[in-house]
C-alpha positions as semicolon CSV with decimal commas, in nm:
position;residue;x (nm);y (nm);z (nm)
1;X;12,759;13,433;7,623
2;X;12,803;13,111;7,485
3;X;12,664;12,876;7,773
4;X;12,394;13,106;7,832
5;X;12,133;12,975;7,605
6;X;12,197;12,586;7,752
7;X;12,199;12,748;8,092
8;X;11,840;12,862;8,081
9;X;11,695;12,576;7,885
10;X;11,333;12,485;7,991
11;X;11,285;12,120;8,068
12;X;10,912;12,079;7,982
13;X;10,751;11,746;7,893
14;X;11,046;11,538;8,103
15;X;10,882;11,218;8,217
16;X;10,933;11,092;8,556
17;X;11,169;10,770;8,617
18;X;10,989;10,483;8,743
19;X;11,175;10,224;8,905
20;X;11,118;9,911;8,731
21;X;11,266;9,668;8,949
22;X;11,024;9,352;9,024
23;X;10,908;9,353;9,392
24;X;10,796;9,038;9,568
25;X;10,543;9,011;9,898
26;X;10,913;9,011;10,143
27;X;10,953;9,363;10,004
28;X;10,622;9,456;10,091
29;X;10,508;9,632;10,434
30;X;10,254;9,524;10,677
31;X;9,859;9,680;10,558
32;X;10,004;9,734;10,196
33;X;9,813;9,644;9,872
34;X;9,933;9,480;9,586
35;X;9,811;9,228;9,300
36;X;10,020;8,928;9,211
37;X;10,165;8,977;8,913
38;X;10,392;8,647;8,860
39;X;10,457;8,350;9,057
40;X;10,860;8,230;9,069
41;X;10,904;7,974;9,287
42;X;11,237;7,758;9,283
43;X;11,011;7,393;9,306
44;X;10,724;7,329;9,053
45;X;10,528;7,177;9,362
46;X;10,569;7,523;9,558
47;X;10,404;7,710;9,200
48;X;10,098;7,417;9,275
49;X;10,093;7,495;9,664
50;X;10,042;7,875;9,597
51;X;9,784;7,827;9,336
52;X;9,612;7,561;9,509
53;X;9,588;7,825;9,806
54;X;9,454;8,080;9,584
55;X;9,799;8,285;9,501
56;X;9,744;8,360;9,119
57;X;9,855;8,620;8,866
58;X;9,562;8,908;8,895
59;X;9,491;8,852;9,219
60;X;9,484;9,123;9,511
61;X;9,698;9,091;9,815
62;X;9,754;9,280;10,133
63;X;10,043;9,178;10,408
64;X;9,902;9,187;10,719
65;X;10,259;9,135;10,930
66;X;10,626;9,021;10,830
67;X;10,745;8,869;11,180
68;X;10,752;8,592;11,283
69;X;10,649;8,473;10,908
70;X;10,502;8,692;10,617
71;X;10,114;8,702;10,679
72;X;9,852;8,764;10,348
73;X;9,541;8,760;10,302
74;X;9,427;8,705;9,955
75;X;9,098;8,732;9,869
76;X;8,929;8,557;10,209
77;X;9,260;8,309;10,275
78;X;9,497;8,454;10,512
79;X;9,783;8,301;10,481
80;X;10,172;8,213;10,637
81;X;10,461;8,204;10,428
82;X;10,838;8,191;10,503
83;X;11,061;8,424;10,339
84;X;11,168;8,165;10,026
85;X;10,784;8,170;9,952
86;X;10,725;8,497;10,000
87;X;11,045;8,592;9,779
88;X;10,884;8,367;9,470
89;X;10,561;8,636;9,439
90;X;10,599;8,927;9,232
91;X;10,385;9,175;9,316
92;X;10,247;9,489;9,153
93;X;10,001;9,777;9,213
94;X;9,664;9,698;9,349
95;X;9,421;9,679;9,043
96;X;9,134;9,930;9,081
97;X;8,825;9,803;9,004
């Protein structure tokens, strides 16, 4: 009689966990969609390469194939990155619009 009450509880309004570990492009899979949300390279010239190239916060991303070498295309560059590089983008949910 007691554990009755607790037993039959409703659980309305219980939110759903999101996962809120950062993802980069190497945890990506080929034809997803993402925006760049950070850049983390290890080397300050990397951060330069990848914005020189077009890689910057906002900007939307699809991998196009992860073998030999991760493949994007962002915006109209397509390019080749090894896994280091590829590890140093943190990516987030395409942005509609």
């Amino acid at each position: 009689m007691f554990g009755r009450r607790n037993r039959h509880r409703r659980r309305f309004g219980r939110k759903a966990r999101v996962n809120h570990t950062p993802r980069t492009v190497a945890d990506m899979v080929p034809r997803e969609q993402a925006s760049v949300l950070a850049l983390a390279p290890a080397a300050r010239s990397d951060l330069h390469k990848l914005m020189a190239l077009g890689v910057l916060p906002g900007a939307p991303l699809t991998l196009l194939a992860r073998s030999p070498s991760f493949v994007l295309q962002v915006g109209e560059t397509v390019l080749a990155l090894d896994e280091k590089m590829a590890r140093s983008i943190v990516v987030g949910p395409p942005i509609e619009g």
